[in-house]
C-alpha positions, 0 to 999 in steps of 0.5 A: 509533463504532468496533467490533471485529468477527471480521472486524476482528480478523482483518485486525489478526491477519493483518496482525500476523503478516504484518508479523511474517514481513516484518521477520523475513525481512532485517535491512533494512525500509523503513516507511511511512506514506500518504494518498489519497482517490479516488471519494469514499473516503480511506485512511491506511495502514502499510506494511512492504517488504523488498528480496526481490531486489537488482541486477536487471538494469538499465541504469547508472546506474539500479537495480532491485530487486524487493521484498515489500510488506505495507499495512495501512489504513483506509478511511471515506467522510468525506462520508457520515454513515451507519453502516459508512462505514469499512473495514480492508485489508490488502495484500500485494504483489510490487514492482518499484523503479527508482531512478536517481540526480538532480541534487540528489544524491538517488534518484528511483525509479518503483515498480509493484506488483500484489497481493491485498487483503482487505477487512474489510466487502465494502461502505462503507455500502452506498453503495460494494460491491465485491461480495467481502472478496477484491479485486485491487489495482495501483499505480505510485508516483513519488518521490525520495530524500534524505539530508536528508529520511531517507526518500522522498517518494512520489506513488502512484496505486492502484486496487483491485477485484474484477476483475470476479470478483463483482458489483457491482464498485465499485472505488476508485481512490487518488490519495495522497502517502506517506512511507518510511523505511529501518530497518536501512540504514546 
């Protein structure tokens, strides 16, 4: 059973708003969609990126940009049938992307990234407590472009705590796949 709490609604507001100020900010936004599971937890994801600064400095034939990233996602514990298993996050984060051309003709690119999370409950079922609604999040993702697929494939690694800034501090630790598509491109 699903519920809306103000802490729900909340996230859903803040994440809308967010998404909003994101796409609104350049013509060119990247959307996508990611699953992961780690420590007994899963997680599907939204995400909306924009190029924030383009043509860092980097050696040819590789570039580099830094973008800003929005996520929202759903996290649920689908090994434990208890109540409040499940969870919203939403996060925003500064991202460094280097990308270098293949052999195939596509982009391969390597990704890191570390922001701030707000989780909608501070615990999943009070098996997993992360000790605040307030967590600090890192990642590194790996991938490729190509034409023939639209978009990026992705292997992302995440992990998300408080810092040790509260206790407990039962972070989660992310292994997911994620797929990105570029609107506004040519």
């Amino acid at each position: 059973m699903v519920t809306t709490g103000r802490g729900t609604v909340r996230v859903r507001l803040a994440a809308t708003g967010l998404l909003a100020l994101v796409s609104g900010s350049s013509p060119a936004l990247d959307l996508s969609f990611g699953l992961g599971e780690g420590n007994r937890v899963r997680s599907a994801g939204l995400g909306a990126s924009v190029t924030v600064l383009d043509g860092l400095p980097c050696p040819q034939p590789c570039t580099a940009s830094l973008e800003a990233n929005v996520r929202v996602a759903r996290w649920w514990m689908p090994y434990e049938d208890i109540p409040g298993n499940a969870l919203w996050d939403t996060a925003v984060s500064p991202v460094l992307r280097i990308s270098a051309p293949s052999a195939s003709g596509g982009r391969l690119f390597l990704a890191v990234g570390f922001g701030l999370h707000y989780l909608s409950r501070d615990s999943l079922g009070g098996v997993r407590r992360f000790g605040t609604h307030l967590q600090f999040g890192e990642f590194l993702e790996a991938g490729f472009a190509s034409e023939s697929l639209r978009g990026d494939v992705l292997f992302r690694l995440e992990h998300v705590s408080n810092g040790a800034t509260a206790t407990p501090n039962n972070g989660v630790t992310f292994i997911g796949i994620e797929y990105r598509t570029s609107l506004g491109r040519p």
